[in-house]
C-alpha distance (Angstrom), angle and dihedral (degrees) to the residues before:
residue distance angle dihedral
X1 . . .
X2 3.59 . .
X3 4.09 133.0 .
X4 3.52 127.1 -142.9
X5 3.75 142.7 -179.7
X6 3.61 121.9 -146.0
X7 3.83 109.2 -142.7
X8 3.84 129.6 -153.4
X9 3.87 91.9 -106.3
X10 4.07 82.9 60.1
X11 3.90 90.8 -106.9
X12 3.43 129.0 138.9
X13 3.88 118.9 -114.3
X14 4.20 120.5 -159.0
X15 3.74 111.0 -131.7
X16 3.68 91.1 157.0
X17 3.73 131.0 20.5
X18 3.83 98.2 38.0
X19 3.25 91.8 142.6
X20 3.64 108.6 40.0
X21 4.04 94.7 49.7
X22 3.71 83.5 48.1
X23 3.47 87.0 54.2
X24 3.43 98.0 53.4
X25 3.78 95.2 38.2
X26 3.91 84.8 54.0
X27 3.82 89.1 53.0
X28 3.55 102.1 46.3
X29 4.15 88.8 55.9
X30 3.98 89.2 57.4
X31 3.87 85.9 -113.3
X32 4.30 92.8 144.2
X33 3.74 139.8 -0.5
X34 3.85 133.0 -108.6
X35 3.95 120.6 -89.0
X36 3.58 135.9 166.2
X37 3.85 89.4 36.3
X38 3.63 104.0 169.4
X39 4.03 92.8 178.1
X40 3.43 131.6 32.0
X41 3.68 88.9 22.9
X42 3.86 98.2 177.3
X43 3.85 90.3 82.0
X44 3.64 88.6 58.5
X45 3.87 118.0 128.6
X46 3.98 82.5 13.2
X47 3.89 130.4 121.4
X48 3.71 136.2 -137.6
X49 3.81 100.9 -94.3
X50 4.34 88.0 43.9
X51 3.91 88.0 58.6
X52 3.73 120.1 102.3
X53 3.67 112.7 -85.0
X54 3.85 89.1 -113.8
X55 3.79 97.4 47.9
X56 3.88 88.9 59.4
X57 3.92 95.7 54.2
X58 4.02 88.4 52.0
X59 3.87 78.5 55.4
X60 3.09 109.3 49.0
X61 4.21 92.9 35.1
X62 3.76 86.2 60.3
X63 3.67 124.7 125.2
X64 3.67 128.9 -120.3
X65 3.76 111.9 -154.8
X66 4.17 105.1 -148.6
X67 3.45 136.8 -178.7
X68 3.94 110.3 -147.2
X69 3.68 120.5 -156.1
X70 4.21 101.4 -156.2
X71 4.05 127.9 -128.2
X72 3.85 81.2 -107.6
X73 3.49 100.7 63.9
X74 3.52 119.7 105.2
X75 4.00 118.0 -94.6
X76 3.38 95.3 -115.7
X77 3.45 90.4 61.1
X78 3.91 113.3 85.3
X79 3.68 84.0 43.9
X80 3.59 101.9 68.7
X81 3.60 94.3 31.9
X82 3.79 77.1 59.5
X83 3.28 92.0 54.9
X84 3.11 102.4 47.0
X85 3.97 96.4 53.4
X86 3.57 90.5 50.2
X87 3.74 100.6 109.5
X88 4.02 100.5 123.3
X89 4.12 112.5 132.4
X90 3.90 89.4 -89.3
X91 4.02 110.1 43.3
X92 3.32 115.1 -141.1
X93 4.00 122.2 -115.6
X94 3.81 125.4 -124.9
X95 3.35 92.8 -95.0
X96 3.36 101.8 43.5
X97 3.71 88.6 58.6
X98 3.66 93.7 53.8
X99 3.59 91.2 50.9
X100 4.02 83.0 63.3
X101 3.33 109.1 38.9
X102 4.26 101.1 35.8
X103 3.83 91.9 45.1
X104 4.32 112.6 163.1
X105 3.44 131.1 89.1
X106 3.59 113.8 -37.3
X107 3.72 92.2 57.4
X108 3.26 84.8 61.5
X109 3.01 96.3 54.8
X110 3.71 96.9 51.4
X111 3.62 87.3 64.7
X112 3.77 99.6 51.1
X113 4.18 87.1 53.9
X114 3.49 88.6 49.0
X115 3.56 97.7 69.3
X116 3.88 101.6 37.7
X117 3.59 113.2 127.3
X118 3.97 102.5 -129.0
X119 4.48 78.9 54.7
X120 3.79 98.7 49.2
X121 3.85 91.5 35.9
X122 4.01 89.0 60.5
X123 4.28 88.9 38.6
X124 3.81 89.4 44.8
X125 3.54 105.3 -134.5
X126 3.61 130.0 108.7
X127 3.56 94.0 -134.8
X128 3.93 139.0 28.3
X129 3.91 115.0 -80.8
X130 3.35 122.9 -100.2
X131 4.29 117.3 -98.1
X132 4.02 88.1 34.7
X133 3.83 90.1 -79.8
X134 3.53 92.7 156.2
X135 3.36 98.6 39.8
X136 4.36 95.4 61.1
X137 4.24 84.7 53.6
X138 3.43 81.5 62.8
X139 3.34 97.8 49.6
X140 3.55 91.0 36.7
X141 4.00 77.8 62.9
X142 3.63 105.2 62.5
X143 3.40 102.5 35.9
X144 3.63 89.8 55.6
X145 3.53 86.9 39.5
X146 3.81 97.0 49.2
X147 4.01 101.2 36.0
X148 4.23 106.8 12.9
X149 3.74 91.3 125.1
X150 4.09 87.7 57.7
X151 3.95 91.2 38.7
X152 3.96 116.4 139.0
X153 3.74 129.3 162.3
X154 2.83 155.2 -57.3
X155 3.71 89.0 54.4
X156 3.94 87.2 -151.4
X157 3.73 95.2 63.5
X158 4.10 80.2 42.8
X159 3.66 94.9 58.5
X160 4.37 88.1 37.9
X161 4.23 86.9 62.1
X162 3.73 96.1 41.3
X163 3.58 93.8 53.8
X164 3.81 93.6 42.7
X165 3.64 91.2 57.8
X166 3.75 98.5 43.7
X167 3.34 105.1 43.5
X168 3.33 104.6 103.3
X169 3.82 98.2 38.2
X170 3.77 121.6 173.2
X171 4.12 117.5 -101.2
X172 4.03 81.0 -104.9
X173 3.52 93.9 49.0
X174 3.55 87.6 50.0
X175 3.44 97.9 52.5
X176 4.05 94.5 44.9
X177 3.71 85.3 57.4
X178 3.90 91.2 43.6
X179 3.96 87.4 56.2
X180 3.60 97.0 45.8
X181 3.86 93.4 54.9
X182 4.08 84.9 46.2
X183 3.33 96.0 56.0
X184 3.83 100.7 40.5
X185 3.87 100.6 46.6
X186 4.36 77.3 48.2
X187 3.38 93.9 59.0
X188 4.62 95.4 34.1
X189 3.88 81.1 50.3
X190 4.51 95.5 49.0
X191 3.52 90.9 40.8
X192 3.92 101.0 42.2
X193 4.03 107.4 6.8
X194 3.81 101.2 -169.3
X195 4.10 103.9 -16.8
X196 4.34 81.6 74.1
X197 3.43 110.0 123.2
X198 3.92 99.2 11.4
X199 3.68 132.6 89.7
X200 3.46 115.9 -101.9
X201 3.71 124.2 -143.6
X202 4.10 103.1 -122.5
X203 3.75 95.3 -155.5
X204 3.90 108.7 33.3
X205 4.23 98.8 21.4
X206 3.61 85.6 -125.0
X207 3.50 105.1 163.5
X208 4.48 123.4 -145.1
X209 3.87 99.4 -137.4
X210 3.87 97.2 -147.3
X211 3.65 112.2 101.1
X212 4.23 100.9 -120.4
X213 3.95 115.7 -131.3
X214 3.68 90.3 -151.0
X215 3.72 101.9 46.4
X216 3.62 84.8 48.7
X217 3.70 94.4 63.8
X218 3.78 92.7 41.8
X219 3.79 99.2 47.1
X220 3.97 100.5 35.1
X221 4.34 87.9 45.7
X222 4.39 87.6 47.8
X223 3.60 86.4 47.5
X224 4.30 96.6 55.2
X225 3.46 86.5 53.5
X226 4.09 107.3 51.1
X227 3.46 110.8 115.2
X228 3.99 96.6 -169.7
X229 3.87 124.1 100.1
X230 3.98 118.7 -108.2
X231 3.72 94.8 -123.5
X232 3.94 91.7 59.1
X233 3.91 100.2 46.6
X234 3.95 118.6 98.0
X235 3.21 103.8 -135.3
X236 3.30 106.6 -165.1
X237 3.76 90.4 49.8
X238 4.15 73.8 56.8
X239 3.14 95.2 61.9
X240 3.68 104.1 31.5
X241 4.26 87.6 60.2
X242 3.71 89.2 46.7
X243 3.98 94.3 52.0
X244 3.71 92.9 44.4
X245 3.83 85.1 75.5
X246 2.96 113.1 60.3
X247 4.02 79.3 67.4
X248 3.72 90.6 76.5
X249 3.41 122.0 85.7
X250 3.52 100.6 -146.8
X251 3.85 96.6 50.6
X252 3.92 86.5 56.0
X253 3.74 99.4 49.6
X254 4.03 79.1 56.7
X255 3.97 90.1 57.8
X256 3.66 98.0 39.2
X257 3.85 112.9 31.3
X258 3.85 129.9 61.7
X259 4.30 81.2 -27.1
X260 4.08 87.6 177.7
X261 4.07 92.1 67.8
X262 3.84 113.6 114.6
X263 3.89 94.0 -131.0
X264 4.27 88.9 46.9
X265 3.62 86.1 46.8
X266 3.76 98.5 54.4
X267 3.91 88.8 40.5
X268 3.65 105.4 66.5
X269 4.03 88.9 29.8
X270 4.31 82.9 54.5
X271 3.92 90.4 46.9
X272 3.72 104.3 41.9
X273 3.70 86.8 57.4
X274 3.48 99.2 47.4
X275 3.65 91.2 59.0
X276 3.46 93.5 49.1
X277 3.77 89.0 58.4
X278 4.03 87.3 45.0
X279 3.37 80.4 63.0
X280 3.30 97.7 56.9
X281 3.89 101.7 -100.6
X282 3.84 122.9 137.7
X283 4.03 97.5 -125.6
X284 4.40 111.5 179.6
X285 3.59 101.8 -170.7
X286 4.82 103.2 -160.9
X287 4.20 84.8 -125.8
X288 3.94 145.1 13.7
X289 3.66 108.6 -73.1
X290 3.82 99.1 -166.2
X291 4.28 81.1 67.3
C-alpha cells in the first residue's frame, strides 16, 4: 500500500512508498537490470525495453493500491500518519519526518543555514550532524522567533504547524529569514565565540561540550533582539553575566528539565536577556516576557 498527500496545486505528494515508485519509475526508463529473480528467472540481468513485448503491458497495466490523504485534511495529518508508518530498521526522527512530508522552500533553506560557517563554527563541527540535528535548532529558531508569544506545547506539534505554514515561503520571505539567522548567529558568535550554547562553569570556565537545545533558544532569541553596536559591548562582562547563571538552580532546571514547557521556555529566554542588559546591552524583547 502506498500513501499520498494531495497538495493545493492538485499534485500528488509521497509520504510512503518513495522508494518503491522510484523503483519502478527507475525500471520502466531502462535505468538497471533485474537481480535476485527468484521466478521467471530468464529475464534476469535484463531491462525493461529487453522484456517480451507482453511482459511489459502486464507491467505497465498493473495496479497501484494508494491511500490518499485529501487537501482537506487537517495539517497535522500526513505527519502522524508518517509517524506511524515509520517502522523501517532505523526510525526516523521528528525532523527527519518533516523534512519528508513538508518538502518546499523553507526546508531548503534549513539546510543552506546549516552549513554556514559563523553556525558550524559556534556547533563545532565541520559539517551538519547526522539525523538533521542541526537543522530542527534552526527551526526551533524561527518559530520561536516568529510566534514565541503564542507558543503552547507540545513543542513537537509547535514545530509540525510552523513548518506547515512556511514551507513554501516566498524568495523574500526566504531571504528575511536568511538575514535574521545571519545576524543572530553574528551577534551569539561576538558575544560568546565557541562557549554559545553550552553551560559554562562560573568558577573554573570549564566548559560542557554538548551543544544545549535550551540555551540555544535562549541565547540565539536574546541575541535578535540587542539593540547595542558590537564595538561598544564588553564582552567579557558578556560572558561573565551569562556564566553567572548557570549558578542558579532555578535557571538550570529551565535548561535541563521538561525544557519544551511554556513557563521554562519564557524563563531562561527572560534571564538570558536580563543579563545581557546587566551587562550593559540594550536588549528590546517584541512582547512582555514575564506573561
Amino acid at each position: 500500500m502506498l500513501y499520498f498527500s494531495e497538495t493545493q496545486e492538485a499534485k500528488y505528494e509521497i509520504i510512503d512508498g518513495h522508494q518503491r515508485v522510484r523503483s519502478i519509475v527507475r525500471y520502466l526508463n531502462n535505468e538497471f537490470v533485474l537481480s535476485g529473480v527468484a521466478v521467471l528467472r530468464e529475464y534476469k540481468g535484463l531491462r525493461f525495453h529487453q522484456l517480451p513485448d507482453r511482459e511489459q503491458r502486464f507491467l505497465r497495466m498493473r495496479t497501484l493500491r494508494t491511500i490518499i490523504i485529501s487537501v482537506e485534511s487537517h495539517p497535522n495529518m500526513k505527519f502522524e500518519i508518517y509517524e506511524r508508518l515509520n517502522t523501517g530498521a532505523i526510525l526516523l526522527n521528528a525532523q527527519e519526518l518533516r523534512n519528508s512530508v513538508h518538502r518546499g522552500s523553507f526546508i531548503d533553506l534549513l539546510h543552506e543555514l546549516s552549513k554556514t560557517t559563523t553556525f558550524r563554527r559556534m556547533i563545532g563541527t565541520k559539517v551538519p550532524r547526522k539525523r538533521m540535528v542541526d537543522e530542527e535548532l534552526i527551526l526551533r529558531f524561527f518559530s520561536l522567533h516568529s510566534e514565541l508569544d503564542t507558543y503552547r506545547t507540545p513543542l513537537k506539534r509547535f514545530l509540525n504547524n510552523y513548518m506547515q505554514r512556511v514551507r513554501n515561503a516566498n524568495p523574500d520571505e526566504i531571504g528575511n529569514f536568511r538575514k535574521t539567522f545571519e545576524g543572530a548567529t553574528k551577534m551569539v558568535h561576538a558575544l560568546l565565540g565557541t562557549t554559545a550554547f553550552r553551560v559554562v562553569n562560573h568558577a573554573t570556565g570549564a566548559v560542557e561540550p554538548a551543544v544545549n537545545r535550551a540555551l540555544f533558544d535562549a541565547q540565539m532569541l536574546s541575541s535578535c533582539w540587542v539593540k547595542s553596536d558590537v564595538a561598544d559591548i564588553e564582552i567579557a562582562a558578556v560572558r561573565r553575566e551569562l556564566a553567572g547563571l548557570f549558578s542558579d538552580e532555578s535557571f538550570m532546571d529551565s535548561i535541563q528539565r521538561a525544557t519544551g514547557d511554556r513557563a521554562r521556555t519564557l524563563k531562561r529566554i527572560r534571564e538570558t536577556v536580563s543579563a545581557l542588559e546587566r551587562a550593559g546591552l540594550r536588549v528590546q524583547p517584541p512582547f512582555d516576557l514575564s506573561r
